[in-house]
Backbone as a ProteinNet text record, in pm:
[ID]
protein_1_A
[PRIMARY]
XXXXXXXXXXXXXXXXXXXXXXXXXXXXXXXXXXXXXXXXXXXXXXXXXXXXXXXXXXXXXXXXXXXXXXXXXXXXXXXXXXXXXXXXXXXXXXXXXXXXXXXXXXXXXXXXXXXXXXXXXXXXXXXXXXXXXXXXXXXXXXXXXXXXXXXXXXXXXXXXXXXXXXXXXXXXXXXXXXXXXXXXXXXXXXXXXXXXXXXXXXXXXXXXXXXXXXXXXXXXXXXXXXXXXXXXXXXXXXXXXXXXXXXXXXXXXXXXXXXXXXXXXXXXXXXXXXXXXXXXXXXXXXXXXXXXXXXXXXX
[TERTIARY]
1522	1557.7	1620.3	1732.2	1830.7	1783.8	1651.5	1626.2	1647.5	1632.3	1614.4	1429.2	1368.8	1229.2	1199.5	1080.1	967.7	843.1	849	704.2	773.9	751.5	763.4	783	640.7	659.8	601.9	694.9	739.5	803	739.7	779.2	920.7	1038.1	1123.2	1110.1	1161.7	1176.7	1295.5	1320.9	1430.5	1410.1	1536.7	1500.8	1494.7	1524.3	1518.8	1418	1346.3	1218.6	1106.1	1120.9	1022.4	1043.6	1143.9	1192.8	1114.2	1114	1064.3	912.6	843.9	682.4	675.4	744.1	737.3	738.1	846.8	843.2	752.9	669.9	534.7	422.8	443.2	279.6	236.7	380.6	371.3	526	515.5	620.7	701.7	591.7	622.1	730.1	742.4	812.4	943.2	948.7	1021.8	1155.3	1188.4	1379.3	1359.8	1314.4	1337.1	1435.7	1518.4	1603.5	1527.9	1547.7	1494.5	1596.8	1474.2	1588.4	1510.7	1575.4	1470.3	1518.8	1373.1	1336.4	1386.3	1428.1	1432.6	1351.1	1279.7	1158.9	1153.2	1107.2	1078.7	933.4	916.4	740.9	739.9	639.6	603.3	522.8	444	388.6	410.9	506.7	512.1	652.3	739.8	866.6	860.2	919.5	881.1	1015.6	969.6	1053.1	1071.9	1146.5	1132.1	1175.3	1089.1	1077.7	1146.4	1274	1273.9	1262.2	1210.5	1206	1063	997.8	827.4	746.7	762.8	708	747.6	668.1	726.1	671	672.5	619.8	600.7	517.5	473.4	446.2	512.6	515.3	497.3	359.8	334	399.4	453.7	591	497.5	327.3	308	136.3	60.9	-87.2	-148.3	-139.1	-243.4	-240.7	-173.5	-132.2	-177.4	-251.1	-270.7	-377.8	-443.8	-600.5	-578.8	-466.4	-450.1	-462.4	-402.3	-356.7	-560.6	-618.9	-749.1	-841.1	-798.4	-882.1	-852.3	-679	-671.3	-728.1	-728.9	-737.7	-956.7	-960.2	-1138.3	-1184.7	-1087.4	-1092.1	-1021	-942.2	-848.1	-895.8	-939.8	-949.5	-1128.1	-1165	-1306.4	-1283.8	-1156.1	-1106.2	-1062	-946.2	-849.9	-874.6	-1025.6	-1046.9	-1105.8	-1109.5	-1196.8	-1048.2	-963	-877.5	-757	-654.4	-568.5	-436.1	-365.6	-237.1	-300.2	-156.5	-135.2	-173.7	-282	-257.7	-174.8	-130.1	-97.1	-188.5	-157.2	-217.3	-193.5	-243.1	-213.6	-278.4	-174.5	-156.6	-167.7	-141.9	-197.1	-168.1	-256.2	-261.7	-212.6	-63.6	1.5	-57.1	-100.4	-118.9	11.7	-11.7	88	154.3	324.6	376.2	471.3	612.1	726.7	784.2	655.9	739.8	681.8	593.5	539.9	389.2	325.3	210.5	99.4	129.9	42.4	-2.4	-100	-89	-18.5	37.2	125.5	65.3	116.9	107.5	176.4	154.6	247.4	205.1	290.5	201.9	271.1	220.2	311.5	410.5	544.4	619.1	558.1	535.8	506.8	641.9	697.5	799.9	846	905.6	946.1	1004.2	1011	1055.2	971.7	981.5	903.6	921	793.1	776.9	855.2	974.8	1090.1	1163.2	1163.7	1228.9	1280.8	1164.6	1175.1	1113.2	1001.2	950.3	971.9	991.4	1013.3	939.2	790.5	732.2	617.1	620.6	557.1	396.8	425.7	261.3	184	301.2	195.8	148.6	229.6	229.3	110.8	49.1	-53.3	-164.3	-185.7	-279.1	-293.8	-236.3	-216.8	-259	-242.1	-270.9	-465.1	-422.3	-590.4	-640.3	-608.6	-724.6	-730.5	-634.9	-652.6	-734.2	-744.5	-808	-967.8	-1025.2	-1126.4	-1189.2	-1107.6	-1149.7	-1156.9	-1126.9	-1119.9	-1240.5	-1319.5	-1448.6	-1546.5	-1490.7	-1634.8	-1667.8	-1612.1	-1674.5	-1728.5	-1827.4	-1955.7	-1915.5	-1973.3	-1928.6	-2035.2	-2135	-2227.8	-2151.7	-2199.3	-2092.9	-1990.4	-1976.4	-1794.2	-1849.8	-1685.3	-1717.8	-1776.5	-1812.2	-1811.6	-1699.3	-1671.1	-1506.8	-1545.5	-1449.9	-1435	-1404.1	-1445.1	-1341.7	-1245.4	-1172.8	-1022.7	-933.7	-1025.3	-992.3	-982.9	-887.9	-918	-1031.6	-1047.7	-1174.3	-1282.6	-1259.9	-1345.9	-1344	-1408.3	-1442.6	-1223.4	-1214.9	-1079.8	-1072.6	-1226.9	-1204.9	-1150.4	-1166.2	-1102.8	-962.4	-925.8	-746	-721.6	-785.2	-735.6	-642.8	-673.2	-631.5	-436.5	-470.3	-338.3	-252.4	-313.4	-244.7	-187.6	-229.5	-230.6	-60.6	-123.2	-46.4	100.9	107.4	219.1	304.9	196.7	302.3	378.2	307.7	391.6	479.5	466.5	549.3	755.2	689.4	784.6	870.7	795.3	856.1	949.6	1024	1076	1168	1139.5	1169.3	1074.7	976.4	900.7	822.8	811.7	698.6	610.4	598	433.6	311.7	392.7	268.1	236	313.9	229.8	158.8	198.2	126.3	8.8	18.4	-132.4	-188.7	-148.6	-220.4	-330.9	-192.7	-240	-353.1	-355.3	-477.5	-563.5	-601	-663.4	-762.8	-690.9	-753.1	-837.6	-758.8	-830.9	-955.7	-972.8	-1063.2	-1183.8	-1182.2	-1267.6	-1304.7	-1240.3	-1330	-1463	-1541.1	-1734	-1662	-1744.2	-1740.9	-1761.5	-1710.1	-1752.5	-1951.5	-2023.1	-2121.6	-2235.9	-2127.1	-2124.2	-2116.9	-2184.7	-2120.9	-2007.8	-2011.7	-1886	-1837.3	-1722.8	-1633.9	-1515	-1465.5	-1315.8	-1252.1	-1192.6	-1041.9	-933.6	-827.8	-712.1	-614.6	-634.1	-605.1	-459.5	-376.3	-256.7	-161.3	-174.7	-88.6	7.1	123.9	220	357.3	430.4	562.5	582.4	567.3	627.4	541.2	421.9	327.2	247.9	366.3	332.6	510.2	474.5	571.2	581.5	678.5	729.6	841.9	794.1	856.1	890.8	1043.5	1063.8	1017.2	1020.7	954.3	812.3	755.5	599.5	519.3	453.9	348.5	293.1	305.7	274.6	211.3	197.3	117.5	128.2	-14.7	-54.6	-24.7	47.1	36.3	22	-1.9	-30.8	-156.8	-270	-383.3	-493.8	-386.4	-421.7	-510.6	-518.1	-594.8	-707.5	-761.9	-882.6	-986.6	-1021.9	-1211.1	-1319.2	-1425.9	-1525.4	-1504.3	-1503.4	-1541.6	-1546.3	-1471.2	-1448.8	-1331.3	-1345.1	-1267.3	-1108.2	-1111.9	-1036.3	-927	-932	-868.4	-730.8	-782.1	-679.1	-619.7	-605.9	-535.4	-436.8	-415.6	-200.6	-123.6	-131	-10.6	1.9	-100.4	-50.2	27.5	72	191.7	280.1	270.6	336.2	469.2	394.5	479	512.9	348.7	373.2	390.1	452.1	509.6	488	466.1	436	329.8	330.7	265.3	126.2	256.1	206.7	98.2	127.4	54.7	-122.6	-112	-155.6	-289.7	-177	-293.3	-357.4	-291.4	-367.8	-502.1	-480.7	-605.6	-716.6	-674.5	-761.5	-810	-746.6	-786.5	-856.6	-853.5	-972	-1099.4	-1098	-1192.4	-1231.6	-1111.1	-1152.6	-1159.6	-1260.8	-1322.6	-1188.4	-1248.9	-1148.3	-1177.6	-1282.1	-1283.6	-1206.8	-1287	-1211.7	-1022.7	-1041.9	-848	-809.4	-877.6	-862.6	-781	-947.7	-961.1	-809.8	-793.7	-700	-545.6	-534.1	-412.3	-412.1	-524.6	-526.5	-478.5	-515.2	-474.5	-350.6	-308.3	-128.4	-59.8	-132.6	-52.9	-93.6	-173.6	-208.1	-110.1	-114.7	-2.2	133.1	137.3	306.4	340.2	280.7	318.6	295	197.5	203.3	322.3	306.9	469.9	598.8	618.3	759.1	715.3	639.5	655.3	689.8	647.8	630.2	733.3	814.7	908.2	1052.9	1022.5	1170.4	1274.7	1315.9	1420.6	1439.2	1340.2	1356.6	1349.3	1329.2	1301.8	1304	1433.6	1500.3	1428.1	1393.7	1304.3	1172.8	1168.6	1014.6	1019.8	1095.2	1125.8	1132.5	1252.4	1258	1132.2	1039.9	967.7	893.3	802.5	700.7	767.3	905.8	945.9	890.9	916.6	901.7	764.1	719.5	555.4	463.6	535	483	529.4	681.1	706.8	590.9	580.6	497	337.8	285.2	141.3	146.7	282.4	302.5	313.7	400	422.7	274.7	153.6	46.4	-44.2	11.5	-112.9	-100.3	-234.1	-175.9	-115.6	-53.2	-42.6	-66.7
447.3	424.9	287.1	280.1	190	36.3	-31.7	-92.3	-205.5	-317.4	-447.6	-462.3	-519.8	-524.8	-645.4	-555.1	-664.8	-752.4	-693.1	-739.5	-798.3	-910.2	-926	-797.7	-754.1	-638.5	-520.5	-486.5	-387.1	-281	-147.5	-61.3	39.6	31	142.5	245.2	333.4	474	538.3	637.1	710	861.3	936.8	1118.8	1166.2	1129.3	1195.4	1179.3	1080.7	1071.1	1128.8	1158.9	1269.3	1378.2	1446.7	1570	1594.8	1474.2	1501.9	1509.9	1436.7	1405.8	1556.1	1586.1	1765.9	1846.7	1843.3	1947.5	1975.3	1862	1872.2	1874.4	1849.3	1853.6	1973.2	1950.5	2073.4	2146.3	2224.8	2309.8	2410	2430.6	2496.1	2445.6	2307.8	2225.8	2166.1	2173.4	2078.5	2149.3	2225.6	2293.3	2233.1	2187.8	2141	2023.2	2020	1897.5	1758.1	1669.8	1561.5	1424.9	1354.3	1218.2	1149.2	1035.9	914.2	907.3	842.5	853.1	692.6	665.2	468.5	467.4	345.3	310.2	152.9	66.6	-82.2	-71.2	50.4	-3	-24.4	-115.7	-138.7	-131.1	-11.5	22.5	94.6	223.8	279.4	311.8	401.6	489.9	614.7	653.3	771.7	866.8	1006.6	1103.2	1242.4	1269.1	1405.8	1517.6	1571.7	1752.2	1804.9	1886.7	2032.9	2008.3	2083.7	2056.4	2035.7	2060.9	2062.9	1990.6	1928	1831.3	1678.9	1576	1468.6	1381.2	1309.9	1262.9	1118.2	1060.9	874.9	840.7	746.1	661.2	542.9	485.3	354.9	264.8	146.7	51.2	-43.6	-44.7	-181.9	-138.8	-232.7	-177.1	-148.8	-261.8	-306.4	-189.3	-109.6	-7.6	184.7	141.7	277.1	314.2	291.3	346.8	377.5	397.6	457.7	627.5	677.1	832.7	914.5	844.2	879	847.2	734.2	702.3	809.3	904.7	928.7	1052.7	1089.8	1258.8	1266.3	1184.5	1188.5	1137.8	1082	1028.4	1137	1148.6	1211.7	1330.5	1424.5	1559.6	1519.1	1480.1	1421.6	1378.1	1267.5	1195.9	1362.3	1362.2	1458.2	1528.4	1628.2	1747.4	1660.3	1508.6	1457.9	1387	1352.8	1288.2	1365.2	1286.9	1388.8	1342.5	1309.7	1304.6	1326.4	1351.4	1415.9	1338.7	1353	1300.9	1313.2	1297.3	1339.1	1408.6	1491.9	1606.9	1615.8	1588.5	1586.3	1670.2	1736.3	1866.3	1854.2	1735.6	1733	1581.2	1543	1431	1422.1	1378.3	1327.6	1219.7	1266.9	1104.2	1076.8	979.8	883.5	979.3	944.8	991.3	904.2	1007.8	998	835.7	724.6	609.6	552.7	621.7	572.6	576.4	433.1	385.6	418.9	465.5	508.3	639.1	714.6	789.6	811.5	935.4	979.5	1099.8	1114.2	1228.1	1335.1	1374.4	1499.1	1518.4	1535	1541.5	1621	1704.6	1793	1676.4	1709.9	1649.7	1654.1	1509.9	1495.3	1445.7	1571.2	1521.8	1419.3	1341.2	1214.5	1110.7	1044.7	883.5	777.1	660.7	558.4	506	476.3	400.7	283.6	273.6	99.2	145.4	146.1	203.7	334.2	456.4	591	598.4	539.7	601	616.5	753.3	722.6	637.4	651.2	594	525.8	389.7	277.9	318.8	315.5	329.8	461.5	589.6	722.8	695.8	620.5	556.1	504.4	409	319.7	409.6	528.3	593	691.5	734.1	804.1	767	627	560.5	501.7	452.8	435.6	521.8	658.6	751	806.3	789.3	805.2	642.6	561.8	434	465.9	527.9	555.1	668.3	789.9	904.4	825.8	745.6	718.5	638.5	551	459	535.3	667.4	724.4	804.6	847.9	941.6	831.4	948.2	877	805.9	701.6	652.9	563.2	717	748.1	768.8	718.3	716.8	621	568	496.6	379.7	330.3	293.2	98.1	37.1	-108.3	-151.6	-259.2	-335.9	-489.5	-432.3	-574.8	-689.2	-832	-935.7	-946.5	-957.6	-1015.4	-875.1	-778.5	-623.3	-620.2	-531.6	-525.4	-482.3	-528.9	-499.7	-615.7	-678.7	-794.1	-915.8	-1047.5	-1165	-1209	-1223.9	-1318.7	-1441.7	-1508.2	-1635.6	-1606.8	-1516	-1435.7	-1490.3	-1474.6	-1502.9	-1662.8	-1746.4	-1854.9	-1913	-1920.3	-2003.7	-1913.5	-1782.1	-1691.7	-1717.2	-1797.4	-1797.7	-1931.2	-2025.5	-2170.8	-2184.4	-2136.7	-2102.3	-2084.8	-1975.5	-1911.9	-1970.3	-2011.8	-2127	-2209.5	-2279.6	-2407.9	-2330.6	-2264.4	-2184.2	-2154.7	-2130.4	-2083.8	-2188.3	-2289.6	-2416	-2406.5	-2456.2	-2434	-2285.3	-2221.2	-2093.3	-2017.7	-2060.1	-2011.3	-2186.7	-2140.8	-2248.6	-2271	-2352.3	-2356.9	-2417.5	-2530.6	-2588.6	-2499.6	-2391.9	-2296.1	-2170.8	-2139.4	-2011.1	-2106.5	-2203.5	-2260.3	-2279.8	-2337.6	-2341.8	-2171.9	-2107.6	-1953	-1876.1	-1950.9	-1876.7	-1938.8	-2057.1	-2162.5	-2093.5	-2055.7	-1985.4	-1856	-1770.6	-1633.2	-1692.6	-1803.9	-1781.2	-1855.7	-1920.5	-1987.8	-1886.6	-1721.6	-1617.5	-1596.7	-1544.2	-1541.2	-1395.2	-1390.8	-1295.5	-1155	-1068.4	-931.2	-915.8	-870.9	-870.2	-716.8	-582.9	-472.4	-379.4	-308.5	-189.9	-174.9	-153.3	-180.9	-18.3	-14.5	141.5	182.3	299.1	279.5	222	143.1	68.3	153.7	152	186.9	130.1	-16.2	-153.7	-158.1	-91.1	-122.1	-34.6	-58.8	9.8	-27.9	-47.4	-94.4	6.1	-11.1	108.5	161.8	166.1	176.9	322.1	321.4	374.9	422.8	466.3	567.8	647.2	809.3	879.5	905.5	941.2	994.9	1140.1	1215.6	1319.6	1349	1371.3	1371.4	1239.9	1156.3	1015.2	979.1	1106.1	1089.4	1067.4	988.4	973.2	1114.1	1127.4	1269.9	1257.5	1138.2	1105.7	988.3	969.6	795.5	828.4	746.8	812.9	596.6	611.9	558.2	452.3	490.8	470.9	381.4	336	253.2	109	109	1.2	45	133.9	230.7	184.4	117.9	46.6	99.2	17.7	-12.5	-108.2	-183.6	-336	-319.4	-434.6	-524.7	-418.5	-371.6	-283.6	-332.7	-518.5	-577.7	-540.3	-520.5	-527.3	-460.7	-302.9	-197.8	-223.3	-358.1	-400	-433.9	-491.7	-548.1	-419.3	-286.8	-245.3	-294.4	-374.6	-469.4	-537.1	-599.3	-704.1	-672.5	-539.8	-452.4	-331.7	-293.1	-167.2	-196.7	-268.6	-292	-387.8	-399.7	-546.5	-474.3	-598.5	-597.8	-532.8	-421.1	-343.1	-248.5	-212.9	-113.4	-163.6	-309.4	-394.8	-378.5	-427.8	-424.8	-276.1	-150.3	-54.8	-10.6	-67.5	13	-62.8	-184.9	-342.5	-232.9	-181.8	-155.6	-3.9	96.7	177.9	170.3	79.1	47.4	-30.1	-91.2	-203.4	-310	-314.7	-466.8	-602.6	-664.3	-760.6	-885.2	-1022.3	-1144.2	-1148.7	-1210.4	-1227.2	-1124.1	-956	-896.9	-926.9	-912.1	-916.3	-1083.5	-1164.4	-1257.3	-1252.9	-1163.5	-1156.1	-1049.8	-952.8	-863.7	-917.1	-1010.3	-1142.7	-1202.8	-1238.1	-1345.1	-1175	-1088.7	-972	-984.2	-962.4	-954.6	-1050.9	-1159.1	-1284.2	-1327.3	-1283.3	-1306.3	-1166.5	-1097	-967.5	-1036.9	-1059.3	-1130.6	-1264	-1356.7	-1452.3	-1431.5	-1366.6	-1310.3	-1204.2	-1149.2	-1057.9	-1125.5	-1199.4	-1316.2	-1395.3	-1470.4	-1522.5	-1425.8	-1343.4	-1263.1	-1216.5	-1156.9	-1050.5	-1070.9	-1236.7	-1259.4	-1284.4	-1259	-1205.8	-1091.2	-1005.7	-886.7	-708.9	-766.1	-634.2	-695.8	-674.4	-722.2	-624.8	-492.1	-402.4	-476.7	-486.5	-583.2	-732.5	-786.1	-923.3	-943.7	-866	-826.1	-775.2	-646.5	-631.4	-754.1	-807.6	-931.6	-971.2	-1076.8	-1128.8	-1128.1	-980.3	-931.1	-961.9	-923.2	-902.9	-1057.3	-1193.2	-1296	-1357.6	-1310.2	-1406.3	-1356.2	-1195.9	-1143.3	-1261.6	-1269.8	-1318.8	-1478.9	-1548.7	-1687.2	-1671.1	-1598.9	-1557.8	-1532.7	-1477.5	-1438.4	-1548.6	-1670.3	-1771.7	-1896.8	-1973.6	-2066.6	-2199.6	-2255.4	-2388.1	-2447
-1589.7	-1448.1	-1437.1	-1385.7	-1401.2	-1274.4	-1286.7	-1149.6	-1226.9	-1176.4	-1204.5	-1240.4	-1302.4	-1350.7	-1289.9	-1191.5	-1113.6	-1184.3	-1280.6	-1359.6	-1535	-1569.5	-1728.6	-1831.9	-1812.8	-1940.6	-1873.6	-1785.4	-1743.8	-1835.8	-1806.4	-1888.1	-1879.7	-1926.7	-1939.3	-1906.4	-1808.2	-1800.5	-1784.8	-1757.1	-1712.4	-1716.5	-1658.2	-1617.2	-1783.4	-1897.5	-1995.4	-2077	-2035.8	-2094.2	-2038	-1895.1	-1793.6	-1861.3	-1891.7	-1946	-2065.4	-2176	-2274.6	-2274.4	-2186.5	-2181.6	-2106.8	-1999.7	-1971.8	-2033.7	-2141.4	-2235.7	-2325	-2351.5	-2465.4	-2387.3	-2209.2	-2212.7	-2080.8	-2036.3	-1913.5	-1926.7	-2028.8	-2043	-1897.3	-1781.7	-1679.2	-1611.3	-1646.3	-1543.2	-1577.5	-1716.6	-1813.4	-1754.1	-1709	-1682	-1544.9	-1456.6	-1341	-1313.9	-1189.4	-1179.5	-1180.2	-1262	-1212.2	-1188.4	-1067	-991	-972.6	-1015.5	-962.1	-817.9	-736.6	-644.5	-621.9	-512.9	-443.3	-376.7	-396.4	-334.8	-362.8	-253.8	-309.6	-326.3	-406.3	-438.8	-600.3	-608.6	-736.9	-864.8	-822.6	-941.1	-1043.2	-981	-1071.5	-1032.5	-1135.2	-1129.8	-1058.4	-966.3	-908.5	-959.7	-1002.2	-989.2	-950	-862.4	-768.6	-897.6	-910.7	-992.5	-877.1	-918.8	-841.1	-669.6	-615.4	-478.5	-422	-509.5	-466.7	-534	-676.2	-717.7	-702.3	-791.7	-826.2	-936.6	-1011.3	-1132	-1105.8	-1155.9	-1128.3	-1238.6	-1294.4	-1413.9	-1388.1	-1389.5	-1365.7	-1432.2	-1418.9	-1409	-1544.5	-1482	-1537.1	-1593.3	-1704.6	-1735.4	-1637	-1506.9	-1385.3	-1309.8	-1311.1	-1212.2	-1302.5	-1397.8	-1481.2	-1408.1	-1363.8	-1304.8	-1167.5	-1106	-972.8	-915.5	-1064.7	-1077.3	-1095.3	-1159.7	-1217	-1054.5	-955.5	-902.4	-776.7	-751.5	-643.6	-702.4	-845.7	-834.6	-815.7	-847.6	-811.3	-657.3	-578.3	-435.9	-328.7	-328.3	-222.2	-182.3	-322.3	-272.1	-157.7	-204.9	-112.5	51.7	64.8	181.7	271.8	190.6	246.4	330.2	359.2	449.5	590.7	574.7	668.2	771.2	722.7	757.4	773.2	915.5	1033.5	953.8	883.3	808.7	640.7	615.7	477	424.2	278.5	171.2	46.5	-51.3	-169.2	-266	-323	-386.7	-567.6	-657.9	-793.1	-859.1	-926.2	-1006.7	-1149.1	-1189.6	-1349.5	-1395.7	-1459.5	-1548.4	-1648.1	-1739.2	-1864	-1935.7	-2062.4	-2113.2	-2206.3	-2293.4	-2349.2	-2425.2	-2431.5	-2570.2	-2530.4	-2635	-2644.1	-2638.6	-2695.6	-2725.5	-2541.1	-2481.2	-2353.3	-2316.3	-2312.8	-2365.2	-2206	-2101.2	-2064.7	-1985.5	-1895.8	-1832.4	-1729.7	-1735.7	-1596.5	-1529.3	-1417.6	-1346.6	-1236.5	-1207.6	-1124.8	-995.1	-866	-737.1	-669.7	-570.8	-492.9	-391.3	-377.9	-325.1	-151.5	-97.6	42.5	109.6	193.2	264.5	367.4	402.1	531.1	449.4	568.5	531.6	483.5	522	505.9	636.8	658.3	828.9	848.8	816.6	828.2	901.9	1022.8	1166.3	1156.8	1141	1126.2	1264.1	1313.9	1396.4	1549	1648.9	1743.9	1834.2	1855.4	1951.2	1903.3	1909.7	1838.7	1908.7	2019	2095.8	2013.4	2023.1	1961.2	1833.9	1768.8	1612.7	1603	1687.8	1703.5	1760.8	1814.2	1842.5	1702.6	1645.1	1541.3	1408	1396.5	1261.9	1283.3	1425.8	1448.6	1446.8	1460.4	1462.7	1282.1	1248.7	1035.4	1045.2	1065	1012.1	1028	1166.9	1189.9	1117.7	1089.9	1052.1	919	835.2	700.4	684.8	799.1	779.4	794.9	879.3	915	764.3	669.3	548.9	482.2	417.2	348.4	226.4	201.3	117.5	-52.1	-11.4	-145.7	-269.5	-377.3	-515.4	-499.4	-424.6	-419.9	-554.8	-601.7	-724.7	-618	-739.9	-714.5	-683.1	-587.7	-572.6	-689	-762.7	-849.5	-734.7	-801.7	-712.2	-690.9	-557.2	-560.5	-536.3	-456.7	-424.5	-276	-265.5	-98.6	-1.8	56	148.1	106.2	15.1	-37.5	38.3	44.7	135.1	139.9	251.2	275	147.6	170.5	75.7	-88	-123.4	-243.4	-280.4	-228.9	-160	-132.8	-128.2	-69.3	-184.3	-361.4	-435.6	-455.4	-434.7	-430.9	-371.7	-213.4	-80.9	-150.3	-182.4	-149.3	-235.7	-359.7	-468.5	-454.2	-385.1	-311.8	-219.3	-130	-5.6	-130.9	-198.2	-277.2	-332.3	-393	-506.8	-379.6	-284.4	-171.5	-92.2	-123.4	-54.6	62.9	55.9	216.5	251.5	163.3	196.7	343.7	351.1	454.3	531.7	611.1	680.8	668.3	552	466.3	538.2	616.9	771.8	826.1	881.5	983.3	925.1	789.1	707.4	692.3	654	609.7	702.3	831.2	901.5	975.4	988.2	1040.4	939.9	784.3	650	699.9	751	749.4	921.5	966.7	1140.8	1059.2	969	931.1	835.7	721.5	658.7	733.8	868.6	941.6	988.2	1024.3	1163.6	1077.9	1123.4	1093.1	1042.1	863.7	789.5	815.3	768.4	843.7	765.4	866.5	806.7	896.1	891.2	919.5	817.3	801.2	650.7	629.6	453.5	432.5	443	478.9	513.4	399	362.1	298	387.5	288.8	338.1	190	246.1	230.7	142.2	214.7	137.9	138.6	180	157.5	295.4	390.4	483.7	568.8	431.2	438.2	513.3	567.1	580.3	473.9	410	229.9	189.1	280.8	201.5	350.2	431.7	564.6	578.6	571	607.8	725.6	743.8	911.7	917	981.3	995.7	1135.8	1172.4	1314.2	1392.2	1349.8	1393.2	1440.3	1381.4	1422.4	1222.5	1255.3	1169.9	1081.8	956.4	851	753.5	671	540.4	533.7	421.2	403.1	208.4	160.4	12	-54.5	-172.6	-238	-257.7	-310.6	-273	-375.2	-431.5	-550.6	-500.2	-388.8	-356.4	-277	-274.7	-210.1	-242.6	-129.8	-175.4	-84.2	-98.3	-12.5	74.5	162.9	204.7	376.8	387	527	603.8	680.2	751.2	777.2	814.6	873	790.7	661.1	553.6	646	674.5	691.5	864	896.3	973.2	963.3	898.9	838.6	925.4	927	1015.4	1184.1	1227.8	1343	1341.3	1199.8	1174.4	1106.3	1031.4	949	987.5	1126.1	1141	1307.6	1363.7	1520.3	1582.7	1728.8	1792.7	1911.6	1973.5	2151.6	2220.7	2280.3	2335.5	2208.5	2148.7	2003.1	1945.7	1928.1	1828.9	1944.7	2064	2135.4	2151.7	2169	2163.7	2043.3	1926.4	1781.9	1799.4	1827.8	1840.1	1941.9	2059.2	2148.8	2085.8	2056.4	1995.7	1874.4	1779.4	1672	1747.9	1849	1952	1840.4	1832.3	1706.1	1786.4	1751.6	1777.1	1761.4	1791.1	1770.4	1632.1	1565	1435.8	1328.3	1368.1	1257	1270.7	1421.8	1406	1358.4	1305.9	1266	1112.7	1095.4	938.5	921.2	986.4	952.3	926	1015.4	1032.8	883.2	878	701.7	622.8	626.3	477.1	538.3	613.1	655.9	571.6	620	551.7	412.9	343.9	210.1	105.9	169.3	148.4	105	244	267.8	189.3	165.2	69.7	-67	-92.7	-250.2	-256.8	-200.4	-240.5	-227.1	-147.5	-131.7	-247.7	-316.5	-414.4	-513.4	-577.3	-634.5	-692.9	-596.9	-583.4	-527.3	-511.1	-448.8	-498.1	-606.9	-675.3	-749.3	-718.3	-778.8	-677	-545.6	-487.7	-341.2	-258.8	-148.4	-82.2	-77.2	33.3	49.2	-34	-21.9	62.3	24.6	83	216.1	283.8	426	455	427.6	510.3	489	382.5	404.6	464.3	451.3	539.1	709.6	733.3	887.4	907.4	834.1	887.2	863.9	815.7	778.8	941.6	971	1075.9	1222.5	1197.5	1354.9	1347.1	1191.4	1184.7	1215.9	1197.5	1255.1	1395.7	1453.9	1592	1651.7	1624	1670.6	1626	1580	1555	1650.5	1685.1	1753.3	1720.1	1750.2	1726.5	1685.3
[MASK]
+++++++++++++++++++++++++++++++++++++++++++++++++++++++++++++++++++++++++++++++++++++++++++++++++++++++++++++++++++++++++++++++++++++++++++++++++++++++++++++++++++++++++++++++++++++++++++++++++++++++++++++++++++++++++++++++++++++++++++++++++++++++++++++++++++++++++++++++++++++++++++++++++++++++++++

């Protein structure tokens, strides 16, 4: 796949090497058209099978344990929760000169939520009600959250954050991001059961069909923790009013929407450092969503 490489040792792919890992391990599939998929996401290579599948070739090591965690998670979430999940049909392991597991998923149709959607407010009733339906399942067996996972203490994040501003220098407004981390890691800790969080509910990783809200897909950051976590689409997807009713429809408190402000913005400067010469979809949106969390801080 012909992209520019986000990560050092980032792994090679392309459609003829899907073909070949098909042909030896899922022969059913191996004559199907295949295309790489565009996406500014970064874990893995995506490629559309045919009209109903699609294949994920994780990009990088850090990102191998996503495919294992959704096919033992999702089917569990899925019957409890009001938008689509993604659905996986078989697990690939290594060949053909390609060092880790892959997998196969039924193709989930739409866009990506980056001005697909018609009505920001229904958007915000819609996503709050998947945020809620997702805290309320039980969450007996869930694995441990390593450190430095989503849904974990804000303070986790501070040496990442700090890191980052410098690293960014006057590319962003490092007085007022620090100042605005500096408001989130002061709100009083969440100290409520911990719920799934999502951990990542980014546009990138919300479809839209007909401009309404249809699936949440990529779930590689699926924990236990702090609820606040799965707040970032206040600064992510919504503005003004929108932003306004998702807040009142979750009845989030000042602190959590504190804490939810710091994941926005610990998001957003680790990915602008990160990624800012290698993945311009990415850039713009952090971009967007760093300036709404300065815009919403005070002075």
């Amino acid at each position: 796949m012909s992209t520019k490489k986000m990560h050092t040792d980032e792994v090679d792919t392309d459609a003829a090497l899907v073909r070949r890992l098909l042909g030896v391990q899922f022969p059913q599939w191996a004559d199907l058209p295949i295309s790489p998929v565009a996406s500014y996401g970064t874990d893995h290579h995506i490629y559309r099978l045919g009209d109903e599948l699609v294949a994920r070739l994780p990009r990088i090591e850090w990102a191998t344990d996503q495919a294992a965690k959704e096919a033992k998670w999702l089917p569990k979430l899925a019957p409890h929760l009001p938008l689509e999940l993604p659905v996986q049909l078989a697990m690939g392991h290594p060949a053909e000169g390609y060092p880790f597991s892959w997998s196969v998923y039924t193709w989930l149709p739409g866009e990506n939520a980056n001005g697909t959607i018609n009505d920001l407010d229904q958007a915000a009733v819609d996503l709050a009600t998947f945020i809620k339906a997702l805290r309320q399942v039980d969450t007996t067996g869930a694995p441990l959250r390593p450190p430095h996972r989503r849904g974990g203490p804000l303070a986790e994040g501070d040496e990442q954050v700090r890191q980052s501003i410098k690293q960014l220098g006057n590319r962003i407004d490092g007085d007022a991001t620090l100042h605005s981390w500096k408001e989130s890691l002061n709100a009083p800790a969440w100290d409520g059961p911990e719920v799934w969080v999502h951990g990542d509910l980014l546009p990138g990783n919300l479809l839209v069909i007909d401009g309404r809200l249809s699936a949440v897909i990529d779930w590689g950051g699926l924990n236990v923790g702090d609820p606040a976590c799965d707040l970032q689409p206040a600064w992510n997807v919504f503005i003004g009013d929108s932003r306004l009713r998702f807040r009142t429809e979750l009845g989030v408190d000042d602190a959590s929407w504190l804490r939810g402000r710091g994941w926005a913005l610990y998001q957003s400067v680790s990915a602008l450092a990160y990624y800012w010469d290698t993945n311009p979809g990415m850039i713009r949106q952090t971009s967007h969503a760093l300036a709404q969390v300065l815009a919403d801080s005070s002075p």
